[in-house]
C-alpha positions in Angstrom: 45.9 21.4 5.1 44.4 23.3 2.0 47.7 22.7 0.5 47.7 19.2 1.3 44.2 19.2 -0.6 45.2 21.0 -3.4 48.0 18.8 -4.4 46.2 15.8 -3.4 43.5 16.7 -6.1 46.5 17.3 -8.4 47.7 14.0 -8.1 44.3 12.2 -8.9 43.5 14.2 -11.6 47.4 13.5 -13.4 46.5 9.8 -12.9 42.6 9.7 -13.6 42.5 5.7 -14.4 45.1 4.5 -11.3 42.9 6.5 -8.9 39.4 5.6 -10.4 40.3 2.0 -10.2 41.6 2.4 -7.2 38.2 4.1 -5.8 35.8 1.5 -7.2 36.0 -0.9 -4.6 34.9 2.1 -2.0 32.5 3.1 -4.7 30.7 -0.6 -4.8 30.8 -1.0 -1.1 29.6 2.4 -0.3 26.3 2.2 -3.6 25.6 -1.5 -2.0 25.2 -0.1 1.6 23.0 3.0 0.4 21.2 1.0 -1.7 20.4 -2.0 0.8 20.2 0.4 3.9 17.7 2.6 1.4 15.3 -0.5 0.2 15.4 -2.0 3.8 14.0 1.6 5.4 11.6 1.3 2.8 10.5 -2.1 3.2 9.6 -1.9 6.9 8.2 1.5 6.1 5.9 -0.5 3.7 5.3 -2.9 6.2 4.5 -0.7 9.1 1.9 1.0 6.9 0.4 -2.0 5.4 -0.8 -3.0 8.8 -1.0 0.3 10.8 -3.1 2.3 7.3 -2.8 5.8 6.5 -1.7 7.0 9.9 -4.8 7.1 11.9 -3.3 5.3 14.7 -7.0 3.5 15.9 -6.6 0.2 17.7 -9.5 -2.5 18.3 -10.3 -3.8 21.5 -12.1 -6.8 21.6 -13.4 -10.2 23.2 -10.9 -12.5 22.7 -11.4 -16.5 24.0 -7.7 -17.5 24.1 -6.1 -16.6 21.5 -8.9 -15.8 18.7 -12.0 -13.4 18.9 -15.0 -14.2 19.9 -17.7 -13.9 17.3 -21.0 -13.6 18.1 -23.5 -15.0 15.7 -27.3 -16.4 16.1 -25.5 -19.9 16.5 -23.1 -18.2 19.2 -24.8 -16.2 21.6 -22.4 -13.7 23.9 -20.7 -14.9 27.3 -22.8 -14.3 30.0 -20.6 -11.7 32.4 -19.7 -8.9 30.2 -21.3 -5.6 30.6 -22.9 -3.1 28.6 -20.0 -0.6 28.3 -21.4 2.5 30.6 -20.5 6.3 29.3 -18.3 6.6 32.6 -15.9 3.5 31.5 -16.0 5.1 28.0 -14.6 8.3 29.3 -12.3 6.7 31.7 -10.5 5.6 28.7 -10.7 8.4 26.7 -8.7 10.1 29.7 -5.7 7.9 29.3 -2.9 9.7 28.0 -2.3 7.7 25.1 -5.8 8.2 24.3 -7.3 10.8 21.4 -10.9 9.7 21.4 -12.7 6.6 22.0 -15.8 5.2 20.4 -18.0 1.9 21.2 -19.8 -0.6 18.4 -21.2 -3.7 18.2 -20.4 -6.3 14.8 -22.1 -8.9 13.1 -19.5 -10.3 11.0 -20.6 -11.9 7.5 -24.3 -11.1 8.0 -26.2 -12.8 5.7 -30.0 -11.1 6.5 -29.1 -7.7 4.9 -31.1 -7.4 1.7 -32.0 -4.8 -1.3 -35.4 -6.2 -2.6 -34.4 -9.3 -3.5 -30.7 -9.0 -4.0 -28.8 -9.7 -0.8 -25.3 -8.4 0.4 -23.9 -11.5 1.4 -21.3 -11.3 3.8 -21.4 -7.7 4.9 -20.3 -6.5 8.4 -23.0 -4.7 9.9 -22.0 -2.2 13.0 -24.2 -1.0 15.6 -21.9 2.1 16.2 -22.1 5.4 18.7 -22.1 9.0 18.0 -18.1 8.9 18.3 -17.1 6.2 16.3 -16.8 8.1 12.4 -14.3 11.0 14.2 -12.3 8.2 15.9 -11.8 5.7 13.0 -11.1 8.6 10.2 -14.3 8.4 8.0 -16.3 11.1 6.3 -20.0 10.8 5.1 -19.2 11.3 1.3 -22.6 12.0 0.4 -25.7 12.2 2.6 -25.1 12.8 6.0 -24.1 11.5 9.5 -26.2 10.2 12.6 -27.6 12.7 14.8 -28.5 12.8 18.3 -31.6 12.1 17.3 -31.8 8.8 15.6 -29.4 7.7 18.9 -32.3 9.1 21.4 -35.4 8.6 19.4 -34.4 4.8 18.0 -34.3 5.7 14.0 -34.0 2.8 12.0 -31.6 4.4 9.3 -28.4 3.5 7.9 -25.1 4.8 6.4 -23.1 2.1 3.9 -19.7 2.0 3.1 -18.8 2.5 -0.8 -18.4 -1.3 -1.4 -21.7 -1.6 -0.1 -23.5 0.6 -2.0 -21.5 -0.1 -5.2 -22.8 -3.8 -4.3 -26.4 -3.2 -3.9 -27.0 0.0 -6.7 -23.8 -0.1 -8.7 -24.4 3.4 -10.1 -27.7 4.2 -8.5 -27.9 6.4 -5.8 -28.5 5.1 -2.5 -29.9 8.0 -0.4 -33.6 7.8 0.7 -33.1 3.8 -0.3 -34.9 1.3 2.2 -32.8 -1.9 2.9 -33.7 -5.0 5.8 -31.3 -6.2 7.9 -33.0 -8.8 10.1 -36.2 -8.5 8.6 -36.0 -4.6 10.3 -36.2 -2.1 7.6 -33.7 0.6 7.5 -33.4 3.6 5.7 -30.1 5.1 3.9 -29.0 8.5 5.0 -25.5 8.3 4.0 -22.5 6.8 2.4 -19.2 6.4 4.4 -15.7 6.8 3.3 -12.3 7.2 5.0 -10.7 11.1 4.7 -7.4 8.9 3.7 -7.9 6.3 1.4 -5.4 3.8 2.2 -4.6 0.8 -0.4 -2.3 -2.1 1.2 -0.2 -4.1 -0.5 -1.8 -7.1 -1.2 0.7 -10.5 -2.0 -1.2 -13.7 -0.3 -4.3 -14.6 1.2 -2.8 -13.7 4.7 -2.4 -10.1 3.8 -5.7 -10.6 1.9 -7.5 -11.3 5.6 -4.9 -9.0 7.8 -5.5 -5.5 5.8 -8.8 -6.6 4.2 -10.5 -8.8 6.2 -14.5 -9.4 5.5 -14.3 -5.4 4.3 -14.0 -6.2 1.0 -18.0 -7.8 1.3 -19.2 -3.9 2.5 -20.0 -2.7 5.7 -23.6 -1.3 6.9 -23.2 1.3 9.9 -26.8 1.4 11.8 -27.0 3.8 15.2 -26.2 1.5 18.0 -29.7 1.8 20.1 -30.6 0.8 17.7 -28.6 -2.8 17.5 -31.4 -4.2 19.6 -34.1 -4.0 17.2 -32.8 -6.3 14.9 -30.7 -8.5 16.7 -33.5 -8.6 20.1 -30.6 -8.4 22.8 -28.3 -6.5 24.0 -24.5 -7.5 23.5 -21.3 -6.4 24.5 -19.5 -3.9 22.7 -15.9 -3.8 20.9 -14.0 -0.8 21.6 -11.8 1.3 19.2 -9.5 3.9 20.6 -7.4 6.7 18.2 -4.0 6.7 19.8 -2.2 10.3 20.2 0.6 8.9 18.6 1.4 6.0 16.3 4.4 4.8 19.0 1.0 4.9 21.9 -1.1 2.6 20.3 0.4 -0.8 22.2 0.0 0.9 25.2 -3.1 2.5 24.5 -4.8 -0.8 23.5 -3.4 -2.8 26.8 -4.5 0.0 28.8 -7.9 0.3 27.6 -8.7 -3.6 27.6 -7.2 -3.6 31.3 -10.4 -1.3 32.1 -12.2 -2.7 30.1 -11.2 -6.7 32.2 -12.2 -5.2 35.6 -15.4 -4.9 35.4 -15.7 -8.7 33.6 -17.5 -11.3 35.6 -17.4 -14.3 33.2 -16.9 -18.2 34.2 -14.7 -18.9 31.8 -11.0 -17.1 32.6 -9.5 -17.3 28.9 -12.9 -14.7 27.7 -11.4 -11.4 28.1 -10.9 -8.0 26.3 -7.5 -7.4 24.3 -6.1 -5.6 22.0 -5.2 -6.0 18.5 -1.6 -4.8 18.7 -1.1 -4.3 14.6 1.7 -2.0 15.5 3.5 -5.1 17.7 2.6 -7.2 14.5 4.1 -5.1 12.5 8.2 -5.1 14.5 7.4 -8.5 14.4 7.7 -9.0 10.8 10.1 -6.5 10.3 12.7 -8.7 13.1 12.1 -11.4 11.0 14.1 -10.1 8.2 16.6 -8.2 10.8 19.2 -10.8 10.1 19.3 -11.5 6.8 19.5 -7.3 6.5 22.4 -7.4 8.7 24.2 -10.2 6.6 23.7 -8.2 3.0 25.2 -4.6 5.0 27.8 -6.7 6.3 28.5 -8.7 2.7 28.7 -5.3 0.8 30.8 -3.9 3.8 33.5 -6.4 2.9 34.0 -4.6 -0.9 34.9 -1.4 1.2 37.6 -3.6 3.2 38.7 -4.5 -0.4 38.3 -1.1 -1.6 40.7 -0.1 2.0 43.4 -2.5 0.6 44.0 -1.1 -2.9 44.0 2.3 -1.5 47.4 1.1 0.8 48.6 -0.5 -2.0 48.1 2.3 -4.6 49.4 4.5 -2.0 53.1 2.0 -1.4 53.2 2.2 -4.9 53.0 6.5 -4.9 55.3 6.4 -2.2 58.0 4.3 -4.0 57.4 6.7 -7.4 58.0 9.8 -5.5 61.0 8.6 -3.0 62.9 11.1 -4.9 60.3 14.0 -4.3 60.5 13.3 -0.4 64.0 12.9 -0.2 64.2 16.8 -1.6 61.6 17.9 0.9 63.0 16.4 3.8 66.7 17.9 2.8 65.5 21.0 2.9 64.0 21.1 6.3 60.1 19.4 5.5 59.7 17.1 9.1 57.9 13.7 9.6 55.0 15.4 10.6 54.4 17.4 7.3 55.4 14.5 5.2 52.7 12.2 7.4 50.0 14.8 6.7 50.6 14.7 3.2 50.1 11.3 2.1 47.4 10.6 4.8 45.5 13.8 2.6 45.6 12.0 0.1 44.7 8.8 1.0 41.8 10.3 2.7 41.0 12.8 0.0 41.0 9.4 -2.8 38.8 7.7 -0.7 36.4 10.4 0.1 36.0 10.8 -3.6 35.2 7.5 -3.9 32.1 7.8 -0.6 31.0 10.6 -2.9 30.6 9.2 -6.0 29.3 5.5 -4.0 26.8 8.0 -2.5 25.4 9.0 -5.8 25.7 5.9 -7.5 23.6 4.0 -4.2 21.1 6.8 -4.4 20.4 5.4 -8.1 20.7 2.1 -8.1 18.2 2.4 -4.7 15.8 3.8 -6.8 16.0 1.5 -10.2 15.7 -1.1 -7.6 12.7 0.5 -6.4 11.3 1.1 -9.9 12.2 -2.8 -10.8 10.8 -4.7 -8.0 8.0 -2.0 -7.6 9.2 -2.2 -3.7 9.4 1.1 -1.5 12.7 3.5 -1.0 13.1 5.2 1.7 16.7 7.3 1.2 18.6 7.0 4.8 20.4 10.6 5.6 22.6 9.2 8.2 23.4 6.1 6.2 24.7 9.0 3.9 26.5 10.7 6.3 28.0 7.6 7.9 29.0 6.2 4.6 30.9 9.9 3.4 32.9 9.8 7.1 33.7 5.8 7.1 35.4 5.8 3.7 37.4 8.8 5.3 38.2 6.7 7.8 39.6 3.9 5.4 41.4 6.7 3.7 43.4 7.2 6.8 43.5 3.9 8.0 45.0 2.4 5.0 46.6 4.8 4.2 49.0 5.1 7.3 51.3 2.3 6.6 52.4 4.0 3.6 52.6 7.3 5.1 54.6 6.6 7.8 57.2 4.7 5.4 57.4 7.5 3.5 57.8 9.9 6.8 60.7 7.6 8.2 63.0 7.6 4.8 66.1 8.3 4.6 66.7 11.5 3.3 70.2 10.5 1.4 69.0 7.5 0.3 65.9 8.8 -0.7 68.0 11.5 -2.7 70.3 8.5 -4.4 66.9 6.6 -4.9 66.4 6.3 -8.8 
């Protein structure tokens, strides 16, 4: 076999040009499938990430009526039926085994009563939240500090903002100490929020503008959810988020929880209900979509290594006719099919392997100028690497059998006479 090598190699090298050309249609089919297989990984990578954030796996579970969520405003008061979430529901989720942690909050989305003096933060999201919710959703008090047990038990009316919302109201002010209204209440600033991961989607439309943005982008004022009341003079129902253990959990994590969550609903109307946002769902969901046309470009550049298959036969009828002489010889003195088989099958596979190797490297760059050009994610695919190396093997000997077995079955006399 190393023999076979050896003289394979020798018979590249002593026709560089016949056996480059005769590579290049393995090397184009084998660069366009790294390349494609590459950009693709990296594309849904993007995708999954754009929707899912910097890996910290939280789904939110809330009201839905039908098909949309139910907002509840002054002009919108909430369905009669729902509970107040009780701490024994709360840890009944959290002792799901998809489940990390749990926290409960209430939202007002697009407030328009929270106000600096007289400059107002129009559009914020205010959150009533619990004494869980910062560890669960990934955020850190930057500066400041968090709520204590104490402004839960004792009714504080303080505040923590989110750095839009501060950057809003006191651009490069500090905010600490700062007394704000929300509902007329006023509230006093302890802290400003951030996430321990800062996470910056790819932003291309309005949709992805609402999906990884949504009303974010106006600031968000976190107040201690007893006390919630105060300003808005009722209690509502809560949303719930939940931190999956694992990124693969979070469907099931999210149905789970809003299936606890449904049992204890007594509301009128059947299509009000708890659900989960399933971001992870959404994001297969846009990755099947371009499932097809992925498959069609893989199978497109596959053709160029069927092309690439045919020139190594032919290259390899043409060797055999050149050295008809050269096998006569060896089969006169005693070489069998077998050996004569194993040689040119070497070298077909040994051609065409040259050719995976160079495709390899020359798909590992083009994947990344195409990266660089359309500023578009690359995620290199090891197996695709591995697969691609062994399938142009596998050409190699494929294609190259026809010739190899005509030259195993020649005549040794008239191979000898052969000129």
């Amino acid at each position: 076999m190393l023999e076979n090598i050896r003289l394979s190699l020798q018979g590249v090298w002593s026709h560089k040009m016949r056996s480059f050309l005769t590579m290049l249609g393995i090397i184009i089919g084998i660069a366009s499938i790294i390349s494609i297989v590459s950009t693709i990984q990296g594309t849904n990578e993007q995708i999954k990430e754009n929707l899912l954030g910097a890996g910290n796996n939280t789904v939110d579970i809330k009201i839905y009526q039908g098909d949309w969520p139910y907002e509840i405003s002054d002009y919108q008061p909430a369905p009669r039926g729902i509970p107040v979430i009780s701490e024994e529901v709360r840890q009944e989720i959290e002792d799901l085994d998809e489940v990390e942690s749990v926290a409960l909050y209430n939202s007002r989305s697009y407030a328009e009563a929270v106000y600096y003096r007289d400059q107002n933060l129009q559009g914020a999201n205010v959150l009533g939240v619990d004494n869980h919710y910062f560890d669960t959703c990934g955020y850190t008090v930057r500066s400041g500090r968090q709520f204590l047990e104490g402004d839960f038990t004792s009714f504080h009316k303080v505040a923590i903002l989110d750095q839009t919302a501060a950057s809003s109201l006191f651009q490069e002010e500090s905010s600490l100490g700062k007394t704000i209204e929300i509902g007329g209440e006023p509230f006093t600033i302890i802290g400003v929020a951030q996430k321990r991961e800062e996470f910056e989607p790819v932003i291309n439309s309005m949709e992805d503008y609402e999906t990884y943005m949504g009303n974010e982008a106006s600031g968000i004022v976190y107040i201690p959810s007893t006390a919630w009341g105060i300003v808005y003079k009722y209690d509502e129902p809560q949303n719930v988020v939940v931190k999956a253990a694992s990124t693969d959990d979070m469907t099931r994590a999210g149905k789970k929880t809003a299936d606890i969550l449904n049992k204890n609903l007594s509301v009128a109307n059947d299509d009000v209900k708890y659900k989960s946002k399933d971001v992870l769902e959404q994001a297969q969901d846009q990755q099947a979509l371009s499932q097809a046309t992925n498959i069609q470009l893989i199978w497109i550049a596959s053709i160029s290594l069927l092309v690439g298959g045919i020139g190594v036969m032919n290259i390899m009828l043409v060797t055999v006719t050149e050295r008809t002489s050269e096998i006569g010889l060896k089969k006169a003195i005693g070489a069998k099919k077998k050996k004569i088989l194993g040689q040119f099958l070497t070298e077909a596979a040994v051609l065409t392997s040259m050719g995976g190797v160079i495709g390899v490297v020359a798909g590992i760059i083009l994947a990344k100028a195409i990266s660089k050009m359309a500023e578009i994610p690359v995620a290199i695919s090891i197996p695709a690497i591995i697969i691609s190396v062994l399938f142009s093997m596998l050409i190699g000997i494929i294609f190259g059998l026809l010739p190899s077995i005509k030259a195993a079955n020649l005549n040794p006399i008239d191979a000898l006479r052969h000129e």
